[in-house]
C-alpha positions as a printed NumPy array, in Angstrom:
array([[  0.   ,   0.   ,   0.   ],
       [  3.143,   2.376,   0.038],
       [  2.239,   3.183,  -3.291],
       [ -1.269,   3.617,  -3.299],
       [ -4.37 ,   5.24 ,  -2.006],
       [ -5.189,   3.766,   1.368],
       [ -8.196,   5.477,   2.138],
       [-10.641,   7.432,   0.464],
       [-13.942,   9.24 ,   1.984],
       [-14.841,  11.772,  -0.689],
       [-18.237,  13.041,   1.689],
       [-15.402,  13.478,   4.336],
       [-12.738,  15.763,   2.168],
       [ -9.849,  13.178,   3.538],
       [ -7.459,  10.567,   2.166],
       [ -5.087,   8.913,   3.637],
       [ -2.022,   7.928,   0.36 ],
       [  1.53 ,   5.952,   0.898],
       [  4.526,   8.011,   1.202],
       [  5.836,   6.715,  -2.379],
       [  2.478,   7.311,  -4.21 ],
       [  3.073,  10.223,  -6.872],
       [  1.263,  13.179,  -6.479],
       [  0.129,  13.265, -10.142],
       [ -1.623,   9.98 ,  -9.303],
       [ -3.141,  11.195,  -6.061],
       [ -4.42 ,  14.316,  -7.984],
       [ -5.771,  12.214, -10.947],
       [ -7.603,  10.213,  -8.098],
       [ -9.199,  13.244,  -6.465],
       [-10.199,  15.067,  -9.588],
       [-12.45 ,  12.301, -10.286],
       [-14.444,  13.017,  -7.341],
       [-14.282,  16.984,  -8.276],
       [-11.263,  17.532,  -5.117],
       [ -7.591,  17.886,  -5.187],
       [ -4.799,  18.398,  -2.149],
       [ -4.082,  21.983,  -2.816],
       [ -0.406,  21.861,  -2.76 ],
       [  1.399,  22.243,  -6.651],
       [  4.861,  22.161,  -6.951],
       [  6.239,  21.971, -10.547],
       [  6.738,  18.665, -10.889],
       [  4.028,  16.554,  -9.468],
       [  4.726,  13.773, -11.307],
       [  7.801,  12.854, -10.083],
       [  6.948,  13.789,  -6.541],
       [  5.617,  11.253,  -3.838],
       [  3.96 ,  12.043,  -0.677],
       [  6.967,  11.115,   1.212],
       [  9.312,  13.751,  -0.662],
       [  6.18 ,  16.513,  -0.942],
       [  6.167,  16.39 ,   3.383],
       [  9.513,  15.932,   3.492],
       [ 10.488,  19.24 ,   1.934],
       [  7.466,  21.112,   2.371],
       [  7.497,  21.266,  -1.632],
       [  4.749,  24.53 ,  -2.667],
       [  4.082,  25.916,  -5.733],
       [  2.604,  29.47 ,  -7.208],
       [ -0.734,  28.483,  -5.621],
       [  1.049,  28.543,  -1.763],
       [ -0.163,  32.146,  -1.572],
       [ -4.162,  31.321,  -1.909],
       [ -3.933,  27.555,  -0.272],
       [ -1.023,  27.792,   1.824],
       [  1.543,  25.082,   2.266],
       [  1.407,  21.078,   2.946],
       [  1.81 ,  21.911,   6.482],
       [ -2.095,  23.301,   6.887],
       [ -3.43 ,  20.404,   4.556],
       [ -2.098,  17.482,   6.661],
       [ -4.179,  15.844,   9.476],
       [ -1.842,  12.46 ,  10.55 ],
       [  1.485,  10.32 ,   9.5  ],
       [  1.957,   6.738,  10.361],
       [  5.936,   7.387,  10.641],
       [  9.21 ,   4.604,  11.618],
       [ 11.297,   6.46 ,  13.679],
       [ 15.096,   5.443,  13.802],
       [ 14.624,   2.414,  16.335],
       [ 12.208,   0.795,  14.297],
       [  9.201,   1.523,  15.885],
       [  5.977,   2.718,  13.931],
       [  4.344,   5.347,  15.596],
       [  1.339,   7.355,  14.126],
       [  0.357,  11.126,  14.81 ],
       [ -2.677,  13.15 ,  14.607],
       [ -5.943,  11.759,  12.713],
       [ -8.092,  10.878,   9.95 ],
       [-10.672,  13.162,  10.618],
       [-10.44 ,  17.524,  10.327],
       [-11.864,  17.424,  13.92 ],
       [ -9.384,  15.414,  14.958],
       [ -7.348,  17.813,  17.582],
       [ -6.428,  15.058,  20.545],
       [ -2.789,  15.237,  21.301],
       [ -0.022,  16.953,  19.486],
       [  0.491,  17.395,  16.068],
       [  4.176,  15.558,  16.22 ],
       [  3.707,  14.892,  12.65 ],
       [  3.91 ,  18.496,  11.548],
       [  7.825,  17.928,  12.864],
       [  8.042,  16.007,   9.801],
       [  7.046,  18.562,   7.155],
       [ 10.663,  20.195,   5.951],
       [ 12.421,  17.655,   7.811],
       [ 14.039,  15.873,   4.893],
       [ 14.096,  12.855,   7.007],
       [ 16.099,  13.698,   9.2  ],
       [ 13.728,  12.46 ,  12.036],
       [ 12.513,   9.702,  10.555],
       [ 10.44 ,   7.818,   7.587],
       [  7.441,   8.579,   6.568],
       [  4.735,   5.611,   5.761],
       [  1.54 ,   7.093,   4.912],
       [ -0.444,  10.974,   5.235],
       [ -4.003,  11.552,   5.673],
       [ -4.702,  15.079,   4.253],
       [ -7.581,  17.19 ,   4.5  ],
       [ -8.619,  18.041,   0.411],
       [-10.551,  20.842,  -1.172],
       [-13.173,  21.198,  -3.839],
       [-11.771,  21.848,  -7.128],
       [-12.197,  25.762,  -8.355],
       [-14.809,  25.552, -10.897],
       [-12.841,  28.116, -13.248],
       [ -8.869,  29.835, -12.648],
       [ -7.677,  32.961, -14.688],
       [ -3.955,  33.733, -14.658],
       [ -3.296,  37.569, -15.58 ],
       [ -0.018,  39.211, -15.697],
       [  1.139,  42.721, -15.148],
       [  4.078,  44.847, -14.733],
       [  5.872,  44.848, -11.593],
       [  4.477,  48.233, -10.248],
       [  0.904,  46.412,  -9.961],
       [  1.741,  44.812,  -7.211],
       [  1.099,  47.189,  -4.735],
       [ -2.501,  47.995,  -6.255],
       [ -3.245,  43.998,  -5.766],
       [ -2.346,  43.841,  -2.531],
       [ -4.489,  47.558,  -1.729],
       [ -7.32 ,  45.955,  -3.607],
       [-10.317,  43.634,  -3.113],
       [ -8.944,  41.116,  -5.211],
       [ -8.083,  37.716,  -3.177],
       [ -5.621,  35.849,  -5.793],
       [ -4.448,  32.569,  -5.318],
       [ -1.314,  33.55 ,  -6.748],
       [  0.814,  36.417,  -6.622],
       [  4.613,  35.649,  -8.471],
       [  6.852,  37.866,  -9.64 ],
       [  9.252,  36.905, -12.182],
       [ 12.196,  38.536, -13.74 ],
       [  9.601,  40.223, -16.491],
       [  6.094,  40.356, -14.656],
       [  3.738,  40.358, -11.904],
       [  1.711,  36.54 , -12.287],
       [ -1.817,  37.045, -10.606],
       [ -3.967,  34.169, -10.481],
       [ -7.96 ,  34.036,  -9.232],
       [ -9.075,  31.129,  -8.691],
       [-13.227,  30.49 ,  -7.704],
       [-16.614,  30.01 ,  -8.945],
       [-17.156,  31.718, -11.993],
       [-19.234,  34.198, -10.503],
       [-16.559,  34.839,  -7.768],
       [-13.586,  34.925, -10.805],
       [-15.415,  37.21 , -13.393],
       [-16.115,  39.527, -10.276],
       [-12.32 ,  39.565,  -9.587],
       [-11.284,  40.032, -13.856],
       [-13.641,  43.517, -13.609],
       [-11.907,  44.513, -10.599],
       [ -8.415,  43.849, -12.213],
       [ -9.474,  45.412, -15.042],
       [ -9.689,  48.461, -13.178],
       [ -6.324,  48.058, -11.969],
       [ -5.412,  47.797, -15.419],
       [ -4.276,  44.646, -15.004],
       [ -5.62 ,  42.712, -18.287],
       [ -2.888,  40.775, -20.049],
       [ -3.698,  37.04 , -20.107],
       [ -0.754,  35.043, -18.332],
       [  0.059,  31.62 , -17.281],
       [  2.369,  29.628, -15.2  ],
       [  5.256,  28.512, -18.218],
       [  7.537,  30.131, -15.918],
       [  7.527,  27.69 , -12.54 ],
       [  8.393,  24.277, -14.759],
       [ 11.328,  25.784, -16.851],
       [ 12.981,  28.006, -13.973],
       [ 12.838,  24.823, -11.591],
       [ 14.108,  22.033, -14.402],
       [ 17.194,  24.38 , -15.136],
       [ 20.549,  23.72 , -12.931],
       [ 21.996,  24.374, -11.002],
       [ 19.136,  24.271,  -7.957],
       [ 17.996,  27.487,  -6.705],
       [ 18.718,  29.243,  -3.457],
       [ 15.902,  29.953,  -1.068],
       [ 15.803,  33.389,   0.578],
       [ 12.561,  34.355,   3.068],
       [ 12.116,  38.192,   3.91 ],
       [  9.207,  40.289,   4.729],
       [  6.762,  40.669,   1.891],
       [  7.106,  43.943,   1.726],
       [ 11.012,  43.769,   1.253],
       [ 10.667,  40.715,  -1.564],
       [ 11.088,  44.101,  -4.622],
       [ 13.841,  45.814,  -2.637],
       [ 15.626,  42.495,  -1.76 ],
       [ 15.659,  41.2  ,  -5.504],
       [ 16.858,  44.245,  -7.028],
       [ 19.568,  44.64 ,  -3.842],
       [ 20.512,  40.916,  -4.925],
       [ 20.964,  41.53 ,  -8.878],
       [ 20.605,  38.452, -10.107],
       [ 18.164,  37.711, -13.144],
       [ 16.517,  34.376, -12.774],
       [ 14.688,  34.029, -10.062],
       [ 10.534,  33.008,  -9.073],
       [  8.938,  35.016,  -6.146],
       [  6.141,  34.225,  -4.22 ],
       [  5.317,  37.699,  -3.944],
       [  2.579,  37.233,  -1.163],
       [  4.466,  35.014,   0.896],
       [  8.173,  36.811,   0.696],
       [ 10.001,  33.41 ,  -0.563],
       [ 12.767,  33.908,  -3.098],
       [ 13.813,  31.191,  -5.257],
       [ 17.12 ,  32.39 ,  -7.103],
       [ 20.346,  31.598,  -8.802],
       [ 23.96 ,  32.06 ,  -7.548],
       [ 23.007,  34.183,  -4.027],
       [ 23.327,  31.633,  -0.923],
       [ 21.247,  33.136,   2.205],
       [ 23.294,  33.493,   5.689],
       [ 21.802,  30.068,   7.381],
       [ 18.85 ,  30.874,   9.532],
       [ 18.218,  27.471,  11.078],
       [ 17.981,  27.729,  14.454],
       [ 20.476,  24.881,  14.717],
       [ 20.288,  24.32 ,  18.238],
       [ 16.66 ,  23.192,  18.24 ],
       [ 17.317,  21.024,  15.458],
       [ 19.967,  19.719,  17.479],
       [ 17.582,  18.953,  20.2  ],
       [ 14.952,  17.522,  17.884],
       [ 17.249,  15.429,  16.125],
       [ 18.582,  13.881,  19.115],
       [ 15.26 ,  13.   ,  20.525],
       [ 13.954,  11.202,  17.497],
       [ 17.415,  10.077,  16.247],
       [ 19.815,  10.228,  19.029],
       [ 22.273,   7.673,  17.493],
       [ 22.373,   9.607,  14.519],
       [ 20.886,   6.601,  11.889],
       [ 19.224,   9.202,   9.713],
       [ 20.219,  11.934,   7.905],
       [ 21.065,  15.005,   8.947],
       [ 18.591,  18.355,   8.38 ],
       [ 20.487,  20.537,   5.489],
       [ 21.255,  23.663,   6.759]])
């Protein structure tokens, strides 16, 4: 079942997948039933659950849906002495205890390995529009009543993306309109800047320092998640901000003879 859907309860927005299930496949699944797991990083078909948890992997759509992190309820996990322990639930009201599996999300792991995930899923927008703009727009977005689901920059434009009922999206168009934001866009961008090497850099910052800090940084290929203040980009390594000694501490509780890797810092 490590590959596979486990459990399915469409009335119930959950499923529970294997850690080596592809997320492609888990989409695919869900789509049938008009859902998906809200979580879209560029490659889906070559990630599994395991490595989507394990990195916190996000796409352009992180700004409307948020991360993995808010999406999963429970992991059945093997920690480095063998033992299979399991954390959280398979229901959303599911709150006994505490959420020891959200340890695991951007762990890498480095604490141990991940089985299976139960996620809570969404309903499927009925329509998305992707609109781009020039980079200036971005404060008029964020001062307007639009509520995007994406907000990029990229080295040539502003990527907005509404996502909704149609009702709800051609509501949002007229009000970008007004912003004069009208140019039809689309998301070409996230595969071919994350399939080029070498990997990207991560830099977080206030979003209201994301313009300042690209232009103080000068390099030209880079993805921003505007809304969120996460910097993907070439050639510029961040000062480490781990807070290494907690890591320390965590890693010695679940790992304390050091079988599994270590975090990368």
């Amino acid at each position: 079942m490590i590959n596979q859907i486990v459990e399915y309860h469409p009335e119930d927005m959950t499923v529970t997948a294997g850690a080596e299930l592809l997320l492609s496949d888990l989409q695919a699944r869900l789509k049938q039933s008009g859902q998906w797991l809200p979580c879209d990083p560029p490659f889906p078909e070559r990630t599994t659950i395991a490595a989507l948890i394990s990195t916190n992997a996000s796409g352009p759509r992180r700004y409307g849906y948020g991360t993995i992190r808010e999406h999963l309820l429970g992991l059945t996990m093997r920690l480095a002495d063998g033992r299979v322990v399991k954390s959280g639930g398979k229901v959303v009201k599911n709150v006994a205890g505490y959420d020891l599996h959200k340890l695991f999300v951007g762990g890498y792991g480095s604490l141990g390995e991940i089985i299976q995930a139960t996620f809570k899923v969404r309903p499927m927008p009925e329509t998305e529009t992707i609109l781009k703009a020039p980079w200036d727009a971005l404060d008029k977005v964020l001062d307007s009543e639009l509520v995007p689901v994406i907000l990029d920059l990229t080295p040539s434009n502003l990527v907005v993306g509404l996502a909704g009922t149609r009702d709800e999206v051609q509501w949002q168009i007229a009000v970008a309109k007004a912003l004069g934001i009208i140019e039809p866009g689309d998301l070409v961008y996230e595969r071919e800047f994350f399939s080029r090497e070498p990997a990207p850099f991560k830099h977080s910052v206030l979003p209201s320092r994301v313009i300042d800090t690209i232009k103080k940084l000068g390099a030209d290929s880079f993805v921003a998640r505007a809304g969120n203040g996460v910097i993907y980009i070439r050639g510029q390594k961040p000062a480490t901000r781990v807070p290494v000694a907690l890591t320390a501490r965590l890693k010695n509780v679940f790992d304390p003879q050091n079988k599994l890797p270590a975090l990368p810092l």
